[in-house]
PDB file as gemmi writes it, atoms N, CA and C in Angstrom:
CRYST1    1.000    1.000    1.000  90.00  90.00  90.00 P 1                      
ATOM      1  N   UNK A   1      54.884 101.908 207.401  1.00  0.00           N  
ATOM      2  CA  UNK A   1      55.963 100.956 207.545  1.00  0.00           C  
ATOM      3  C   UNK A   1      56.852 101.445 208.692  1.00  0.00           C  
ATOM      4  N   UNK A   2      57.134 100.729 209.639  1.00  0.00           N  
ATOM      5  CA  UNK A   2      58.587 101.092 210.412  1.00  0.00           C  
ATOM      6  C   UNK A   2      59.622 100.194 210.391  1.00  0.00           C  
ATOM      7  N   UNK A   3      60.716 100.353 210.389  1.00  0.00           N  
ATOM      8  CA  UNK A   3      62.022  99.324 210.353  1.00  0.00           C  
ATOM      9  C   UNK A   3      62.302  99.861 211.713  1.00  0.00           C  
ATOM     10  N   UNK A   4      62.313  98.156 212.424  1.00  0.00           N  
ATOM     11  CA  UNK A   4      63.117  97.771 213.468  1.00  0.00           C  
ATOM     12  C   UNK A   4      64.667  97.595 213.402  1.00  0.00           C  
ATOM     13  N   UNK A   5      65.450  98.528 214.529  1.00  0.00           N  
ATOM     14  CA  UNK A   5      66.600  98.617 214.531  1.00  0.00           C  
ATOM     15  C   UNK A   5      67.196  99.571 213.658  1.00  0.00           C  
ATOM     16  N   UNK A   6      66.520 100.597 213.416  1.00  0.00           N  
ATOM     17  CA  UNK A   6      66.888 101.935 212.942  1.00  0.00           C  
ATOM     18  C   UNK A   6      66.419 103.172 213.719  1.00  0.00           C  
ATOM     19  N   UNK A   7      66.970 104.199 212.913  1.00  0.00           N  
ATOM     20  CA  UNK A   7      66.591 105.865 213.742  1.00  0.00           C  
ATOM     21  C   UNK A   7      65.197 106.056 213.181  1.00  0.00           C  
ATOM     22  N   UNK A   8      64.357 105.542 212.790  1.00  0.00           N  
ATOM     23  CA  UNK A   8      62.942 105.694 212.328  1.00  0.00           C  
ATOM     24  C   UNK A   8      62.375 106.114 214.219  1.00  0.00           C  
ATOM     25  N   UNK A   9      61.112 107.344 214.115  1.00  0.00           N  
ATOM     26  CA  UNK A   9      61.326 107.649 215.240  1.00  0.00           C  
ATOM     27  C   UNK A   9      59.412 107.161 215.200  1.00  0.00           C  
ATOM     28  N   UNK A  10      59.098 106.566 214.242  1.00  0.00           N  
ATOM     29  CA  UNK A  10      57.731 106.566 213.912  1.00  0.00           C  
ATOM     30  C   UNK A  10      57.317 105.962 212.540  1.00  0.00           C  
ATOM     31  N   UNK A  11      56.199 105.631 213.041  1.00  0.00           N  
ATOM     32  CA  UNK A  11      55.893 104.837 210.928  1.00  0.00           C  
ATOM     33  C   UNK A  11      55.763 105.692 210.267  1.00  0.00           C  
ATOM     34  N   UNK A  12      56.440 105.036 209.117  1.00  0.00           N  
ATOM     35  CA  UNK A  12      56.092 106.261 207.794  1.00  0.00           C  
ATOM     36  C   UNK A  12      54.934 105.390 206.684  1.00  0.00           C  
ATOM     37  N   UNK A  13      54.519 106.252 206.505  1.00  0.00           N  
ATOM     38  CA  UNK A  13      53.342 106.291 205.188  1.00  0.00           C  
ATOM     39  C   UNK A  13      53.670 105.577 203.987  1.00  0.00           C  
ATOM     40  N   UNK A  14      53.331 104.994 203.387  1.00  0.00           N  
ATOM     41  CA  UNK A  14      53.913 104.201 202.004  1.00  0.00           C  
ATOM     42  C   UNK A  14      53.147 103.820 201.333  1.00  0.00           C  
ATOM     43  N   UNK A  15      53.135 104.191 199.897  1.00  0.00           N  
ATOM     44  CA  UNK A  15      51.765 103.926 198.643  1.00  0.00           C  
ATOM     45  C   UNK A  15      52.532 102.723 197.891  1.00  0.00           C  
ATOM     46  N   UNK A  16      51.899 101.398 198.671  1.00  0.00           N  
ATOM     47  CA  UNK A  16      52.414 100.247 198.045  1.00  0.00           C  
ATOM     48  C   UNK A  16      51.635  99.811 197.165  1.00  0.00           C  
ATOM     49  N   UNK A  17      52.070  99.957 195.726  1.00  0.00           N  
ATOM     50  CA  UNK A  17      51.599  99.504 194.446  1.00  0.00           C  
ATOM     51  C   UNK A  17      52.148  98.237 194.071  1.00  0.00           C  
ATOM     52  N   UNK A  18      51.523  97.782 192.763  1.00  0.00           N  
ATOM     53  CA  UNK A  18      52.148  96.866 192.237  1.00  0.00           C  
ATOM     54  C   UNK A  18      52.924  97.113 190.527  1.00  0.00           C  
ATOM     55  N   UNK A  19      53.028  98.208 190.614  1.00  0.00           N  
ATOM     56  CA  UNK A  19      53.568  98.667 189.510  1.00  0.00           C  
ATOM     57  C   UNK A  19      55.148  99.004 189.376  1.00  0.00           C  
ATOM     58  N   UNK A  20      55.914  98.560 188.705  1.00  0.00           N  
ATOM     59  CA  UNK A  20      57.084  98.460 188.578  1.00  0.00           C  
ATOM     60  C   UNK A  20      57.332  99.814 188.836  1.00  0.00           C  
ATOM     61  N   UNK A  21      58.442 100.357 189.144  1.00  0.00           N  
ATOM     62  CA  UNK A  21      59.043 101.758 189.089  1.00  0.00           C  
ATOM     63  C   UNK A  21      60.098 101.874 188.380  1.00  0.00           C  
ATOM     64  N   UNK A  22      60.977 101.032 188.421  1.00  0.00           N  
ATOM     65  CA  UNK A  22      62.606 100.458 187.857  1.00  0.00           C  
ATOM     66  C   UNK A  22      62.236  99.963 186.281  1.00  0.00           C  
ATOM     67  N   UNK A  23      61.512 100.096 185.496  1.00  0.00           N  
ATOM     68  CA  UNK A  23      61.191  99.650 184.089  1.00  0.00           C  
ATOM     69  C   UNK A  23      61.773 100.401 183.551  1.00  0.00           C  
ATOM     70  N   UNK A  24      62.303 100.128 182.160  1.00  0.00           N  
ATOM     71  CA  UNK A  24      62.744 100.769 181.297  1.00  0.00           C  
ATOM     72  C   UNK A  24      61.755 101.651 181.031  1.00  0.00           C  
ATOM     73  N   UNK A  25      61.727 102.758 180.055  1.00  0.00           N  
ATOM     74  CA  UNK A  25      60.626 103.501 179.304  1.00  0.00           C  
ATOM     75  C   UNK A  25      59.988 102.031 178.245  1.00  0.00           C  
ATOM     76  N   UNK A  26      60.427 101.478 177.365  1.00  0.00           N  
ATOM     77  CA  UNK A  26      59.939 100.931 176.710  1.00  0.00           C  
ATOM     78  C   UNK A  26      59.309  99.650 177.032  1.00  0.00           C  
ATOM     79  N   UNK A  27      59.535  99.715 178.388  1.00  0.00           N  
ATOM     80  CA  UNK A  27      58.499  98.274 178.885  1.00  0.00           C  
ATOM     81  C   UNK A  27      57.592  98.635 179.554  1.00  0.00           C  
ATOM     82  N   UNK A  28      57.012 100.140 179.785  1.00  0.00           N  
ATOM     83  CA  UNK A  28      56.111  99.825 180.091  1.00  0.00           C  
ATOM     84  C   UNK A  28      54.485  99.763 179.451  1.00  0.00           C  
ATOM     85  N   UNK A  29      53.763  99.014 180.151  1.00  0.00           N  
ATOM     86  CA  UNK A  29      52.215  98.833 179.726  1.00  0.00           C  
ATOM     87  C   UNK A  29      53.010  97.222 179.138  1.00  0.00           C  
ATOM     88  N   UNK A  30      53.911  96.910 178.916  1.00  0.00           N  
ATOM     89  CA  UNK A  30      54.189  95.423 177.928  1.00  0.00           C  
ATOM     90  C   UNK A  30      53.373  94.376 178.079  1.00  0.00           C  
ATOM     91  N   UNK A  31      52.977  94.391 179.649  1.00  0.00           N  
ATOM     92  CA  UNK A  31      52.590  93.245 179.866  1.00  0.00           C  
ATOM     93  C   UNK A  31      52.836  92.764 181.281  1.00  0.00           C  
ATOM     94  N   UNK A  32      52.028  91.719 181.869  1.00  0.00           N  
ATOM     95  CA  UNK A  32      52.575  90.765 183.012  1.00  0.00           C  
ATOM     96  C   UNK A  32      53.817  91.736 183.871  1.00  0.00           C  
ATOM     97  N   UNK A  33      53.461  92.889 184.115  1.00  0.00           N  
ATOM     98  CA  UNK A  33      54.249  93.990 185.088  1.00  0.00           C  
ATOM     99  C   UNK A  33      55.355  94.492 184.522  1.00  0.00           C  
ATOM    100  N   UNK A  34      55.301  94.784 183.351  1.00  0.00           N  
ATOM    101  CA  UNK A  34      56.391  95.234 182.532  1.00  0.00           C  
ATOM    102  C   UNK A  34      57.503  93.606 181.952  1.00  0.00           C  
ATOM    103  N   UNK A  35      57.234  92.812 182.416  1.00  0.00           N  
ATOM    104  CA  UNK A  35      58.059  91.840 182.097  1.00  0.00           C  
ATOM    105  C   UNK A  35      58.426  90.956 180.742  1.00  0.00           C  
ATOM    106  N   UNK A  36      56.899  91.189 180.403  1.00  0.00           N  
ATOM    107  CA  UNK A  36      56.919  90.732 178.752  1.00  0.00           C  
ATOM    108  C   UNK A  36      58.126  91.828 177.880  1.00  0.00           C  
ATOM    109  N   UNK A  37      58.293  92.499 178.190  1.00  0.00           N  
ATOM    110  CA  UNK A  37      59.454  93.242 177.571  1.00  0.00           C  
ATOM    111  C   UNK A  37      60.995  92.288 177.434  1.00  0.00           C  
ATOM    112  N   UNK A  38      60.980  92.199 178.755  1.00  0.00           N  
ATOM    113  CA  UNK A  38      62.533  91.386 178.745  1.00  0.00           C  
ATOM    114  C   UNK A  38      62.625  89.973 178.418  1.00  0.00           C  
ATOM    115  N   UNK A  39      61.152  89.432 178.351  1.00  0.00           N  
ATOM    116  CA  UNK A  39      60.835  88.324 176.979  1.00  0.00           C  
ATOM    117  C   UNK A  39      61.087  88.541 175.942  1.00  0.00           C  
ATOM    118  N   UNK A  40      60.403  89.294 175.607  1.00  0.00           N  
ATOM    119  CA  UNK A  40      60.895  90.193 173.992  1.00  0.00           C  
ATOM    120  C   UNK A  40      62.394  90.287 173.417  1.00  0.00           C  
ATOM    121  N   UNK A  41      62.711  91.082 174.709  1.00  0.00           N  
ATOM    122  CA  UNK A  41      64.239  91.960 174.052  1.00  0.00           C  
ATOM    123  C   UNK A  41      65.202  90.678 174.319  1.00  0.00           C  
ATOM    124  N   UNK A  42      65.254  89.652 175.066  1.00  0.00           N  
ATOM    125  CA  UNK A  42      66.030  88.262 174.949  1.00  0.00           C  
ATOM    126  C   UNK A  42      65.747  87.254 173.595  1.00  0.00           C  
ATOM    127  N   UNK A  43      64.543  87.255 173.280  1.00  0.00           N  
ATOM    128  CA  UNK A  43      64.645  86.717 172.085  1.00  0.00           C  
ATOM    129  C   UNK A  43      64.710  87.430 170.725  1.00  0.00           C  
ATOM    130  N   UNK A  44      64.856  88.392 170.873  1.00  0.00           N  
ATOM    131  CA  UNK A  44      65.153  89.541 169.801  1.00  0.00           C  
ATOM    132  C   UNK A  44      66.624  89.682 169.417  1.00  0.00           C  
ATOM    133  N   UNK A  45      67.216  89.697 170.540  1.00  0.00           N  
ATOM    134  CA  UNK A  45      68.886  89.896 170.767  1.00  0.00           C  
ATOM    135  C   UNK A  45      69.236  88.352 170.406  1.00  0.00           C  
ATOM    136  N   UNK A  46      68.593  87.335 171.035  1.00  0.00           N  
ATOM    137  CA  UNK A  46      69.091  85.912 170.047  1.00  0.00           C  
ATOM    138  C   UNK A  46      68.699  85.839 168.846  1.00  0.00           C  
ATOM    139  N   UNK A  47      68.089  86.515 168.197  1.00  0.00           N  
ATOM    140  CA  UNK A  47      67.885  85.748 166.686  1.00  0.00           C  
ATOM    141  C   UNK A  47      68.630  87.389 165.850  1.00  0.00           C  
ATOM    142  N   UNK A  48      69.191  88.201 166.152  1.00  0.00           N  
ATOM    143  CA  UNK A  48      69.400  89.491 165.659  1.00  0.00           C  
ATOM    144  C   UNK A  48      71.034  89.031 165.516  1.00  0.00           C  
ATOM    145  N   UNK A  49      71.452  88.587 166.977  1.00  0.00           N  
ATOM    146  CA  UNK A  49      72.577  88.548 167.360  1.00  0.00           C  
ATOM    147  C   UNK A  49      73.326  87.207 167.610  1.00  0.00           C  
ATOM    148  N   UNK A  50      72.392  86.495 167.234  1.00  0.00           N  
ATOM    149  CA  UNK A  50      73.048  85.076 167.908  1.00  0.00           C  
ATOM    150  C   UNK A  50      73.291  84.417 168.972  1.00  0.00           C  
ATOM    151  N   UNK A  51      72.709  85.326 170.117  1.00  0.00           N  
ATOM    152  CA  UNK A  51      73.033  85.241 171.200  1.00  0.00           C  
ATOM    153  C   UNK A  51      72.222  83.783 171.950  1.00  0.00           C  
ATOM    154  N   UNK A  52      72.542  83.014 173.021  1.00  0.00           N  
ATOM    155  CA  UNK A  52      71.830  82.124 173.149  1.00  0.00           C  
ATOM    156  C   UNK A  52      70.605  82.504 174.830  1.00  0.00           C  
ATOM    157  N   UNK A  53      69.728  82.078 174.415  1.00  0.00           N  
ATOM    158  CA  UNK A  53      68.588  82.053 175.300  1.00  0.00           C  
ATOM    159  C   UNK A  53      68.887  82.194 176.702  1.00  0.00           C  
ATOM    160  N   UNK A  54      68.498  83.051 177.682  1.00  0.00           N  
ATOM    161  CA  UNK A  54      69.136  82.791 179.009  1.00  0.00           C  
ATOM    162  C   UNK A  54      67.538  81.577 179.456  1.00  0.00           C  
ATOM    163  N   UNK A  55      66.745  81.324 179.199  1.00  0.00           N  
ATOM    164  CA  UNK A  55      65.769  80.157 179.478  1.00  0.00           C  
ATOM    165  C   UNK A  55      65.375  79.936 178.206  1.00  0.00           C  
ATOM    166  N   UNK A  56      65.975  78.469 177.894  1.00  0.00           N  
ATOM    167  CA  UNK A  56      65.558  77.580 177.103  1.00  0.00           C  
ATOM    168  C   UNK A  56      64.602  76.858 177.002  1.00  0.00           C  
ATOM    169  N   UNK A  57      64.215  76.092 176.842  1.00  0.00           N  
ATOM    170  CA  UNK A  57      62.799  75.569 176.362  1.00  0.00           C  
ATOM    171  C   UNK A  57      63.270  74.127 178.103  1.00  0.00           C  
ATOM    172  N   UNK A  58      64.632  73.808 177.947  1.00  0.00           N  
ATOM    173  CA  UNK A  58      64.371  73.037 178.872  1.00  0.00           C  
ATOM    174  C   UNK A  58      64.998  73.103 180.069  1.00  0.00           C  
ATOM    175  N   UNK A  59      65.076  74.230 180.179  1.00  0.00           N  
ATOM    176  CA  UNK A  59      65.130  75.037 181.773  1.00  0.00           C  
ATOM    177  C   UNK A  59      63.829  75.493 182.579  1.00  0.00           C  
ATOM    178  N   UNK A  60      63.047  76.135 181.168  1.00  0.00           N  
ATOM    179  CA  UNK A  60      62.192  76.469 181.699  1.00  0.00           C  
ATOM    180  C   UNK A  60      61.208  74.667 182.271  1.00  0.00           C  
ATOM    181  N   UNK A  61      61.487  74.098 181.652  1.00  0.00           N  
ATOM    182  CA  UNK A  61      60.653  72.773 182.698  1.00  0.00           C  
ATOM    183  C   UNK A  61      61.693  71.775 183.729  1.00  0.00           C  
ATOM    184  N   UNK A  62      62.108  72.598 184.201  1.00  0.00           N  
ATOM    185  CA  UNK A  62      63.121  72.119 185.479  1.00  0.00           C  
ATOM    186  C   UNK A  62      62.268  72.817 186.717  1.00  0.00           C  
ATOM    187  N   UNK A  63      61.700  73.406 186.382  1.00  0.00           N  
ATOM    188  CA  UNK A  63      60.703  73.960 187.715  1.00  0.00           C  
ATOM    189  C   UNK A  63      59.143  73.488 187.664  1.00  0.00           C  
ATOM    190  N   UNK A  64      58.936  73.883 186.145  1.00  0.00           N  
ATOM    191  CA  UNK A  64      56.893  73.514 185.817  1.00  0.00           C  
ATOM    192  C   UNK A  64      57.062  72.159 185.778  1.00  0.00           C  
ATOM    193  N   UNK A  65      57.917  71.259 185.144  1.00  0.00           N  
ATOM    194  CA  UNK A  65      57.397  70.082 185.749  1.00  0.00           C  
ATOM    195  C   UNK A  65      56.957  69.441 186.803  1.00  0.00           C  
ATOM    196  N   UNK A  66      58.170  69.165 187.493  1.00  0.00           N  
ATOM    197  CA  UNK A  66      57.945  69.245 188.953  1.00  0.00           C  
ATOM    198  C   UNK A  66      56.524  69.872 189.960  1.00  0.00           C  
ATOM    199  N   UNK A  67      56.032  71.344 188.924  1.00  0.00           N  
ATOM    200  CA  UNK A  67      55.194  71.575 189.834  1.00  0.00           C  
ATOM    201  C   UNK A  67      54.041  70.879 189.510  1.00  0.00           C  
ATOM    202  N   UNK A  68      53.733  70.491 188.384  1.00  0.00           N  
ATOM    203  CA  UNK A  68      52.518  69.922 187.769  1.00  0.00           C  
ATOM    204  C   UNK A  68      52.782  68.591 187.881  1.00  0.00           C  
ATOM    205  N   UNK A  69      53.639  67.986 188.127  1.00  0.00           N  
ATOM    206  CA  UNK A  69      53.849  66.718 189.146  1.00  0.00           C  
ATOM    207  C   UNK A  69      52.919  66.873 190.537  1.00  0.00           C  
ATOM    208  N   UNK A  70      53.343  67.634 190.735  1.00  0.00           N  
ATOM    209  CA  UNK A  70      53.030  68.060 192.172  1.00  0.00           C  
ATOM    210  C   UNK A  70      51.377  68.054 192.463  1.00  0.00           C  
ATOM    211  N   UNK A  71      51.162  68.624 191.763  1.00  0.00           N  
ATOM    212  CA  UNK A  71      49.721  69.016 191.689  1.00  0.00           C  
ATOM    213  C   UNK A  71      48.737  67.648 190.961  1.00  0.00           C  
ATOM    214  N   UNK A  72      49.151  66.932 190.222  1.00  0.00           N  
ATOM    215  CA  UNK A  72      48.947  65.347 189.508  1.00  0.00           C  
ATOM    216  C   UNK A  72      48.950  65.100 191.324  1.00  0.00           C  
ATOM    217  N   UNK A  73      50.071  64.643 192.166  1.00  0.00           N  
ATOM    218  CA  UNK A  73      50.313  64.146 193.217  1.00  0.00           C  
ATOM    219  C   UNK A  73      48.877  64.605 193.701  1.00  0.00           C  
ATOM    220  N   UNK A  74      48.586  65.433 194.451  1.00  0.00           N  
ATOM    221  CA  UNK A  74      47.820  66.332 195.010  1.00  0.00           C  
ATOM    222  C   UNK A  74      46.282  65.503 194.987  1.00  0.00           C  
ATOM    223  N   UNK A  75      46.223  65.767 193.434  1.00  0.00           N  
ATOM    224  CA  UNK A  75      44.815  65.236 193.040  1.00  0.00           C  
ATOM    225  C   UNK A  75      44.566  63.660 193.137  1.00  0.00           C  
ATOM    226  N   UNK A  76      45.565  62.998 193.658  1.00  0.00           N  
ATOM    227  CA  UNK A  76      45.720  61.598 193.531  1.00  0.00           C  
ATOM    228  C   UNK A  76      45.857  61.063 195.201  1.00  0.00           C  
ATOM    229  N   UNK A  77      45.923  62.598 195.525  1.00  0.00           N  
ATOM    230  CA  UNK A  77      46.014  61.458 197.664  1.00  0.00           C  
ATOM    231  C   UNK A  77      47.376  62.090 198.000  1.00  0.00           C  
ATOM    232  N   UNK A  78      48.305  62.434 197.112  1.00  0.00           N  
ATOM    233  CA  UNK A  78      49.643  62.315 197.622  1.00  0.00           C  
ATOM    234  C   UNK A  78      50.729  61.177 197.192  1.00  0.00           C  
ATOM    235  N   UNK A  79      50.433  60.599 196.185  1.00  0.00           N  
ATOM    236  CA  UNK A  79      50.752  59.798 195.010  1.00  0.00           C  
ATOM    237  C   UNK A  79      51.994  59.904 194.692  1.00  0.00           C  
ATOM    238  N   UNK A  80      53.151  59.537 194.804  1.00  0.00           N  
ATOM    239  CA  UNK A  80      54.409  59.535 194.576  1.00  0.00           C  
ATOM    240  C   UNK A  80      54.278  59.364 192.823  1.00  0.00           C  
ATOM    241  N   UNK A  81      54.885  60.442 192.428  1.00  0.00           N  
ATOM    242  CA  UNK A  81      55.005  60.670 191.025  1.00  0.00           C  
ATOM    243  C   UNK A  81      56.284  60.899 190.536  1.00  0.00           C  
ATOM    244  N   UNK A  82      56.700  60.581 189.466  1.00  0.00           N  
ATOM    245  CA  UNK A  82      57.908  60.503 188.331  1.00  0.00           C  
ATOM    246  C   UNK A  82      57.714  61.583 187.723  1.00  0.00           C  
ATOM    247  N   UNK A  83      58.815  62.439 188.077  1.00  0.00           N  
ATOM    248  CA  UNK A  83      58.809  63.530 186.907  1.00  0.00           C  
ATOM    249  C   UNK A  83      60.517  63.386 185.686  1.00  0.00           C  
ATOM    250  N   UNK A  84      59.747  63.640 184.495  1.00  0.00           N  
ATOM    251  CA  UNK A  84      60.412  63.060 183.235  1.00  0.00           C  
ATOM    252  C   UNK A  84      61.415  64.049 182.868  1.00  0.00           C  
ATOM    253  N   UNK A  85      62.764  63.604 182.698  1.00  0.00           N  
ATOM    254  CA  UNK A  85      63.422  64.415 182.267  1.00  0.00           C  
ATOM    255  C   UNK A  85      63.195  65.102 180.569  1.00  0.00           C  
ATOM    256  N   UNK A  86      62.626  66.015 179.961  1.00  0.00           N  
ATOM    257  CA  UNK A  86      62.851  66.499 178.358  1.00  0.00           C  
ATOM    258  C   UNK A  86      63.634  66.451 177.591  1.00  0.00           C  
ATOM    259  N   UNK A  87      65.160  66.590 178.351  1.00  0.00           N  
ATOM    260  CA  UNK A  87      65.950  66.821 177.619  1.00  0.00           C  
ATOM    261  C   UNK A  87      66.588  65.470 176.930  1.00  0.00           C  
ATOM    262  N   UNK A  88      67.052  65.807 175.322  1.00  0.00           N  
ATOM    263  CA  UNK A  88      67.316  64.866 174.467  1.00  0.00           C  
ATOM    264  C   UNK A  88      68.430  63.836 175.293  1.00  0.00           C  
ATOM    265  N   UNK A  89      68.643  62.851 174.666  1.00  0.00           N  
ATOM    266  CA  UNK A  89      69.497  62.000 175.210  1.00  0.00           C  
ATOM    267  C   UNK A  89      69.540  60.647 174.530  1.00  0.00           C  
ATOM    268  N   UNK A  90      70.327  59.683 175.422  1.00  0.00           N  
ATOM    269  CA  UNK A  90      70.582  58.385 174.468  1.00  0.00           C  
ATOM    270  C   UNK A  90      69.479  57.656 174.719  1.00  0.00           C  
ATOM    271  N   UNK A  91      68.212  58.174 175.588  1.00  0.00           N  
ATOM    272  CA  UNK A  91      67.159  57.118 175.813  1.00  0.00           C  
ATOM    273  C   UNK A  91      66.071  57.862 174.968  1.00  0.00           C  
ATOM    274  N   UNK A  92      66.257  59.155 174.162  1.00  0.00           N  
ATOM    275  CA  UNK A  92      65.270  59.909 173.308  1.00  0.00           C  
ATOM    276  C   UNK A  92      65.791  61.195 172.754  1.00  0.00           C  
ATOM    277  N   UNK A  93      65.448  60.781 171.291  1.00  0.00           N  
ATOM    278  CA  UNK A  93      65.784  62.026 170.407  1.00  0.00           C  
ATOM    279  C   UNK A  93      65.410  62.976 170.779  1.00  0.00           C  
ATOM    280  N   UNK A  94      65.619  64.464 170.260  1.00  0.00           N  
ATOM    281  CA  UNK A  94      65.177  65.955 170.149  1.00  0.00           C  
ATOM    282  C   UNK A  94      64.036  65.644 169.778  1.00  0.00           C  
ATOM    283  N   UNK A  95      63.096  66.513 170.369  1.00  0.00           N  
ATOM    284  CA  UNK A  95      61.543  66.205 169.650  1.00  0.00           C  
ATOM    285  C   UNK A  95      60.621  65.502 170.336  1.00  0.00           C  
ATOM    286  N   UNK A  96      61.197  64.119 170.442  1.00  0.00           N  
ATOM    287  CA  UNK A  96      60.378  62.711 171.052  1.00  0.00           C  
ATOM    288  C   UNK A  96      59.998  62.895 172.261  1.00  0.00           C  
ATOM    289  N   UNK A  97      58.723  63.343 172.446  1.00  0.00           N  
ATOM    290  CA  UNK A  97      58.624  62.946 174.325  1.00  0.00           C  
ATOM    291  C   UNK A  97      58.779  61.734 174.566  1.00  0.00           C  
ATOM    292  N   UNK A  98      59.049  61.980 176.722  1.00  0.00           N  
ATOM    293  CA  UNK A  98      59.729  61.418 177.076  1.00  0.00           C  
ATOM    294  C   UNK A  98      58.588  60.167 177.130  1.00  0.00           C  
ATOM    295  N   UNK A  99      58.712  58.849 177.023  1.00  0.00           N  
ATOM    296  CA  UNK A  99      57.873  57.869 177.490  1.00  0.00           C  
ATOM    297  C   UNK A  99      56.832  57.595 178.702  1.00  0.00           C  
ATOM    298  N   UNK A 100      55.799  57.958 178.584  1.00  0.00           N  
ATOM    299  CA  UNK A 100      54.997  57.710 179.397  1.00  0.00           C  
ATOM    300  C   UNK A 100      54.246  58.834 179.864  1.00  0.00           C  
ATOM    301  N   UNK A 101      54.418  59.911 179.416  1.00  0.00           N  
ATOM    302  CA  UNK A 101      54.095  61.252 179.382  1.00  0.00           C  
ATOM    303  C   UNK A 101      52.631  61.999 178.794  1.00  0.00           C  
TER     304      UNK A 101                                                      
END                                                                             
């Protein structure tokens, strides 16, 4: 590696892994690069503690929808597609998917 715009007088050597370094002790081997841990310990701390979810069920599809829209699009030509909002509301209860889905 060398960084431009520093006193580096030459490249230096670097053993680029993909293994976390910054993990807790107890996350590692967890999983998916140590990450399944801080899956864990967030929903552990909400149901222990009450605490509420930092990704909810409908946060987390504020991004995967869209992408699997995307990819529907894709397979279709480039298909202008509707992506459905989940979340409850006055046009659908908790529970009910959204129409047309």
């Amino acid at each position: 590696m060398w960084l431009a715009d520093t006193q580096m007088n030459d490249w230096a050597e670097v053993d680029w892994q993909y293994q976390r370094t910054d993990a807790p002790p107890g996350a590692r081997g967890s999983g998916h690069g140590d990450a399944d841990y801080c899956v864990h310990t967030h929903f552990r701390d909400a149901v222990r503690e009450g605490k509420p979810l930092p990704l909810d069920v409908y946060r987390a599809m504020n991004p995967t929808a869209p992408a699997i829209r995307a990819y529907d699009s894709i397979l279709e030509g480039g298909k202008l597609m509707k992506v459905h909002d989940f979340r409850p509301g006055s046009e659908r209860n908790t529970g009910e998917m959204p129409v047309g889905v």
